[in-house]
MINUNU-955760 format. One record per atom (N, C-alpha, C): residue number from 1; residue in one letter; atom name; x, y, z. Coordinates in Angstrom, 3 decimals. Atoms other than C-alpha are relative to their C-alpha. Layout:
REM MINUNU-955760
<NUM; A; CA; <X; Y; Z>>
...
***
This chain:
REM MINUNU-955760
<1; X; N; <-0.328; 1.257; 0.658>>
<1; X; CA; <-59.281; 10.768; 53.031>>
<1; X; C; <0.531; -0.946; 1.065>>
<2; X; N; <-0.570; 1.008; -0.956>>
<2; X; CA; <-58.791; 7.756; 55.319>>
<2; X; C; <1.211; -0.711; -0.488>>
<3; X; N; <-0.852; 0.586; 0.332>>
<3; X; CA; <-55.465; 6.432; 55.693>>
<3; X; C; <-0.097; -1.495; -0.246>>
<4; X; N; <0.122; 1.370; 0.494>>
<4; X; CA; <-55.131; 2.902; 53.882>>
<4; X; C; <1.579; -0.259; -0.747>>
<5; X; N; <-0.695; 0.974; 0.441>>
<5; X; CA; <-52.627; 0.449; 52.567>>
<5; X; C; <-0.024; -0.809; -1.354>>
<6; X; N; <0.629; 0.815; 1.068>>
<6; X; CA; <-54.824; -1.105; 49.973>>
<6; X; C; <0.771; 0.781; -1.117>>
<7; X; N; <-0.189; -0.890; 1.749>>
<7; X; CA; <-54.350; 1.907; 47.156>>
<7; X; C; <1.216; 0.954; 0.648>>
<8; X; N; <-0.821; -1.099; -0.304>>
<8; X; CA; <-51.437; 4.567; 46.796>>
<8; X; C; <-0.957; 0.782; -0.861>>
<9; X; N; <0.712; -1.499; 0.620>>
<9; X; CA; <-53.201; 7.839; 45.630>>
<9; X; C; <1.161; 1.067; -0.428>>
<10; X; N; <-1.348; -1.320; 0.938>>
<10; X; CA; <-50.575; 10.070; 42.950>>
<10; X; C; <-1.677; 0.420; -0.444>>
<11; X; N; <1.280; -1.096; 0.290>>
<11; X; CA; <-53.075; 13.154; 42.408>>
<11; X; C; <1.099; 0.657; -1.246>>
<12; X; N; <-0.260; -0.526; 1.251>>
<12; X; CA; <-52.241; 14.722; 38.879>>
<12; X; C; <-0.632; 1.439; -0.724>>
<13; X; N; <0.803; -1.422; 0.997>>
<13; X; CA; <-53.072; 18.247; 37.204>>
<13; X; C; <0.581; -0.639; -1.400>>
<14; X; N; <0.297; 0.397; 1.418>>
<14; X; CA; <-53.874; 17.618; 33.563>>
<14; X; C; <-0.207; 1.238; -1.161>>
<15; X; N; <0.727; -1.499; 0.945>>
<15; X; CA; <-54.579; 20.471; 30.658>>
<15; X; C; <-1.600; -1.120; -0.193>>
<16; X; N; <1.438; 0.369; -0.105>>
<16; X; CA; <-58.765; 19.410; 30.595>>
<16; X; C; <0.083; -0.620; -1.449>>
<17; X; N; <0.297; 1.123; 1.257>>
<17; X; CA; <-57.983; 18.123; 27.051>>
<17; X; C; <0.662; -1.193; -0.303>>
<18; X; N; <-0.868; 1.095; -0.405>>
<18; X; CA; <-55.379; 15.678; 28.032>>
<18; X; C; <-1.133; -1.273; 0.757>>
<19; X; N; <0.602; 0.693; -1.295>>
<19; X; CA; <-57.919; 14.057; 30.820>>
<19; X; C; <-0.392; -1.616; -0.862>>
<20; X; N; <0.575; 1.568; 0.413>>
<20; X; CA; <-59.510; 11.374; 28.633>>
<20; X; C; <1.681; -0.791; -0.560>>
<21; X; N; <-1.578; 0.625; 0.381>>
<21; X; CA; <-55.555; 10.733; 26.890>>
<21; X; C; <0.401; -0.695; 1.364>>
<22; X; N; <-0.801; 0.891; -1.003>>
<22; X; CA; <-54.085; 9.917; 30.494>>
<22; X; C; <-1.120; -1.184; 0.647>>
<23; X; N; <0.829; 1.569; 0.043>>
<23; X; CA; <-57.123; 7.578; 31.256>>
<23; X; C; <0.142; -0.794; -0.717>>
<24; X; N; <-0.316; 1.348; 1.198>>
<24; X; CA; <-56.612; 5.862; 28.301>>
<24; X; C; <1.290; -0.473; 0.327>>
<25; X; N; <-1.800; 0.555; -0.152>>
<25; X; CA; <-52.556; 5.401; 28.579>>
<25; X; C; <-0.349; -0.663; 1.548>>
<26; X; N; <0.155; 0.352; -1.233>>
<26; X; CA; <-53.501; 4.363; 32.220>>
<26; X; C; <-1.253; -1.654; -0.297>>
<27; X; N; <0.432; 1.421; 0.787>>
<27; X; CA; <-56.042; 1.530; 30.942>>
<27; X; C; <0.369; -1.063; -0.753>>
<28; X; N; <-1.061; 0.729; 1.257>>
<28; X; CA; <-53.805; 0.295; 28.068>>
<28; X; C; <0.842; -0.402; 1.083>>
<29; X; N; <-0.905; 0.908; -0.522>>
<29; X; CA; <-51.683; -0.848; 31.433>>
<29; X; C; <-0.704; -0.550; 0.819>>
<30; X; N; <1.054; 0.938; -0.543>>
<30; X; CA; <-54.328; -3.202; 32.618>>
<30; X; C; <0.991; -0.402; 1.197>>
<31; X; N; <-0.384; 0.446; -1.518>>
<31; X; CA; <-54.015; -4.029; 36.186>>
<31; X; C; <1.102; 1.312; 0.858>>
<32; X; N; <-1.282; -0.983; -0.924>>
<32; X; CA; <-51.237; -1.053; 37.180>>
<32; X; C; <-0.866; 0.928; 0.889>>
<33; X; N; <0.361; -0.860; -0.688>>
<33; X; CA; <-53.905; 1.498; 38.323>>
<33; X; C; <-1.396; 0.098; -0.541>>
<34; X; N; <1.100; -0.465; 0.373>>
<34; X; CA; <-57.258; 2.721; 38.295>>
<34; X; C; <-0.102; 1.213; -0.240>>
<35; X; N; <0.062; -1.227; -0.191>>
<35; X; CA; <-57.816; 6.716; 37.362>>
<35; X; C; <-1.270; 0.645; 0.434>>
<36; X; N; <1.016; -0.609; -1.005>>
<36; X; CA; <-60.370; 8.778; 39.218>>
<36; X; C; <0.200; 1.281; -0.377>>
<37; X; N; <-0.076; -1.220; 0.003>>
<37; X; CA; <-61.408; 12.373; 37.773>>
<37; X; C; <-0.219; 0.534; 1.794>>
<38; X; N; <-0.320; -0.476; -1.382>>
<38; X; CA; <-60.990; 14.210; 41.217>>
<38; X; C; <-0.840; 1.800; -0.260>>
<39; X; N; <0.647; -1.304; 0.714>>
<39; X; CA; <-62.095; 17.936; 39.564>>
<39; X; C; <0.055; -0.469; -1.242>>
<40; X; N; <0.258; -0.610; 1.674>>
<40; X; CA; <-63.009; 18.275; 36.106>>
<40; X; C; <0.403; 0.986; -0.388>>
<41; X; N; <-0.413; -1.559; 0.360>>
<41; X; CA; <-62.882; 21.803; 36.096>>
<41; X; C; <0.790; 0.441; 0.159>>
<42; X; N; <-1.564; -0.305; -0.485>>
<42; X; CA; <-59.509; 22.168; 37.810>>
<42; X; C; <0.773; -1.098; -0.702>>
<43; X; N; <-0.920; 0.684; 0.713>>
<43; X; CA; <-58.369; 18.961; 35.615>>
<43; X; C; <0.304; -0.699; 0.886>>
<44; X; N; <-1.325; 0.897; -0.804>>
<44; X; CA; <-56.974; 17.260; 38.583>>
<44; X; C; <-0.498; -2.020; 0.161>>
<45; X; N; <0.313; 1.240; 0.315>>
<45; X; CA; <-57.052; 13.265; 38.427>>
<45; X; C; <0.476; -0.647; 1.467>>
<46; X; N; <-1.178; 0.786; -0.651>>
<46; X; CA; <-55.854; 10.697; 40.890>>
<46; X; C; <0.461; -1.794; -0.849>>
<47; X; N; <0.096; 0.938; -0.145>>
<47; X; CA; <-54.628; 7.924; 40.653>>
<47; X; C; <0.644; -1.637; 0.614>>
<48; X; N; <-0.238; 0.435; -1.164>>
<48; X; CA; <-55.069; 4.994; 42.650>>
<48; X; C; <0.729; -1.640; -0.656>>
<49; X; N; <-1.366; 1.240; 0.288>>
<49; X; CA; <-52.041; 2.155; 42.367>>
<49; X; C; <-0.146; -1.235; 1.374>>
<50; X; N; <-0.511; 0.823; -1.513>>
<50; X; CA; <-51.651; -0.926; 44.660>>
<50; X; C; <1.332; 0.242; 0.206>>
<51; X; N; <-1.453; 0.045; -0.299>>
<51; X; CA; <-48.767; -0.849; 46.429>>
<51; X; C; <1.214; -0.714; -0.735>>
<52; X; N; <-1.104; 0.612; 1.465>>
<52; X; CA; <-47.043; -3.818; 43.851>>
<52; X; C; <0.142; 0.738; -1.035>>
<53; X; N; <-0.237; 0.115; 1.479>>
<53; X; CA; <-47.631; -2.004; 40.978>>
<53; X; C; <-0.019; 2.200; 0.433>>
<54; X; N; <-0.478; -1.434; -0.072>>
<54; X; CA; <-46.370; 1.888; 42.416>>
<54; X; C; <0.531; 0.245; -0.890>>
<55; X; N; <-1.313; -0.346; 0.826>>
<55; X; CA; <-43.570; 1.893; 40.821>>
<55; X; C; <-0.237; 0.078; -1.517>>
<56; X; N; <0.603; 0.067; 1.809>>
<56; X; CA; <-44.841; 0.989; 37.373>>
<56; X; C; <-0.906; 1.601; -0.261>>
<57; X; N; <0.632; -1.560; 0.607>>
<57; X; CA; <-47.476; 3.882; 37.567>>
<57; X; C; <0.544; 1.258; 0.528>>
<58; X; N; <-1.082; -1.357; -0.280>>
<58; X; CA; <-44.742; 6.502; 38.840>>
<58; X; C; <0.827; 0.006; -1.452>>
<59; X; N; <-0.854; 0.529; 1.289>>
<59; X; CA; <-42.938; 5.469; 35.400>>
<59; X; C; <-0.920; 0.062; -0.870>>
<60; X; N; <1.164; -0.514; 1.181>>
<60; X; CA; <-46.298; 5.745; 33.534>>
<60; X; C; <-0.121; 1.547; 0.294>>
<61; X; N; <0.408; -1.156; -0.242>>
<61; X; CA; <-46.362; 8.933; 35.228>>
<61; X; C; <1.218; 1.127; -0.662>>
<62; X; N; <-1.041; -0.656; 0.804>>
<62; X; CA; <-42.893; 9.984; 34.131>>
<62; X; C; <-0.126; 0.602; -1.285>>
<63; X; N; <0.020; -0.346; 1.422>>
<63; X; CA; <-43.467; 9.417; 30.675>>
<63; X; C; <-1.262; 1.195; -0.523>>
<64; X; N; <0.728; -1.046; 0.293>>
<64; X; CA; <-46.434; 11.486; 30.851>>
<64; X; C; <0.370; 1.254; 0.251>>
<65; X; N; <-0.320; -1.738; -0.535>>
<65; X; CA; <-45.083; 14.590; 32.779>>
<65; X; C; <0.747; 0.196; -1.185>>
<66; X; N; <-0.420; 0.030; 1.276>>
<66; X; CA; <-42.315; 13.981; 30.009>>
<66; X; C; <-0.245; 1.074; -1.056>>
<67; X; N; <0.539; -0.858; 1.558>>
<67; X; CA; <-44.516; 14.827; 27.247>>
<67; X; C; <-1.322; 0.990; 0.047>>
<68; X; N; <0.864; -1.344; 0.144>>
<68; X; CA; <-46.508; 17.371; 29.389>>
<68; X; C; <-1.601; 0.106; -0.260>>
<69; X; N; <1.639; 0.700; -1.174>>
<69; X; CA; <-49.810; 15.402; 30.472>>
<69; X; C; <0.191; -0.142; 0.593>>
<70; X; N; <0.283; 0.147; -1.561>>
<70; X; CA; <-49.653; 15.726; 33.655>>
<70; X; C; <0.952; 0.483; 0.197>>
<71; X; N; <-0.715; -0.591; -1.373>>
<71; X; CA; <-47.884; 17.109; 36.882>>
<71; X; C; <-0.781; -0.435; 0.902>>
<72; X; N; <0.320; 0.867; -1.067>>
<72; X; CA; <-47.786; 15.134; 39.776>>
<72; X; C; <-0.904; 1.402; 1.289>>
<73; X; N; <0.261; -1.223; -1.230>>
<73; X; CA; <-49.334; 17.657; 42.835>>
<73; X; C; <-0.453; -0.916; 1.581>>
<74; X; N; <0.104; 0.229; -1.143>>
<74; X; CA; <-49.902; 17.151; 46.253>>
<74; X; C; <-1.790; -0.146; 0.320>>
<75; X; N; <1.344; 0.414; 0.188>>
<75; X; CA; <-53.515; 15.645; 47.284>>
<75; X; C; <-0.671; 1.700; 0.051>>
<76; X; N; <0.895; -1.311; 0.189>>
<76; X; CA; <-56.012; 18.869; 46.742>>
<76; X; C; <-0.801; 0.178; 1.392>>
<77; X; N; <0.977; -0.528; -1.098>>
<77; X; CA; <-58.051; 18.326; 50.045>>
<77; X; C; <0.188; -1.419; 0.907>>
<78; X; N; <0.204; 1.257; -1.072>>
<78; X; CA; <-58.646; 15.700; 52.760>>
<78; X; C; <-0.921; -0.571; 0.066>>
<79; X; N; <1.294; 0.845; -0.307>>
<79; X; CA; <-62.176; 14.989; 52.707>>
<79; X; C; <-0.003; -0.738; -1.033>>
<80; X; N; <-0.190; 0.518; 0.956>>
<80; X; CA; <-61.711; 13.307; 49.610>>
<80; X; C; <-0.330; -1.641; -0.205>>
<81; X; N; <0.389; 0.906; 0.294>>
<81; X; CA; <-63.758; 10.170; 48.607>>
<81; X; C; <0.387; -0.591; -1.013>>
<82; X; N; <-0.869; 0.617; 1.133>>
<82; X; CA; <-61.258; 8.331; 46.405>>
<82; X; C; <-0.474; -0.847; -0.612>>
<83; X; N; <0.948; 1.535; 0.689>>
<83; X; CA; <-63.829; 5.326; 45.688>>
<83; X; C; <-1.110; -0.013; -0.113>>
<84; X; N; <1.280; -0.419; 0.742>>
<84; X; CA; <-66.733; 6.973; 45.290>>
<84; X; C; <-0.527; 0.309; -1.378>>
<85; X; N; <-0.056; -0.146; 1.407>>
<85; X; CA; <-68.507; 8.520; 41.996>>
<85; X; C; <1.462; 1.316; -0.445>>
<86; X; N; <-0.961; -0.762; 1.047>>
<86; X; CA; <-66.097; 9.724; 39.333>>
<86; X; C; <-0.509; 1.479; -0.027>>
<87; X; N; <0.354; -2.065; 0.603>>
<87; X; CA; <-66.342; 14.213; 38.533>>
<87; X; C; <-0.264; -0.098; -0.427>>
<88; X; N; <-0.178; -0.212; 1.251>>
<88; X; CA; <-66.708; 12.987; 35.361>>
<88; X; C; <-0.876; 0.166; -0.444>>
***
């Protein structure tokens, strides 16, 4: 994954029936972030924040770990094409 400035990348494990729920709650905050299936089959998501609007989707992210959609994790790999096609 090339280092950049543009996007922050929070990578997420999901239960696989959650995945479309945290896309949606992540849409419903128009402009905070984009989400990116990353695996399907392992569930894991990212997603990519500008730097203004971190903080907001660390706080969308709260409320999700919260209620147990999601766990934040550490990126899954390096070669990782964050703006390419979706897993999905």
């Amino acid at each position: 994954m090339p280092a950049s400035t543009d996007v922050v990348p929070l990578f997420l494990r999901v239960p696989r029936h959650e995945i479309a729920y945290v896309k949606f709650v992540f849409e419903s905050y128009e402009g905070v972030a984009v989400v990116r299936t990353v695996d399907r089959h392992e569930a894991v998501l990212v997603v990519l924040a500008v730097p203004d609007m971190e903080s907001q989707a660390r706080t969308i992210i709260a409320a999700l770990q919260a209620e147990g959609a999601c766990a934040p994790i550490d990126p899954p790999r390096t070669d990782l094409d964050l703006l390419g096609p979706d897993d999905s």
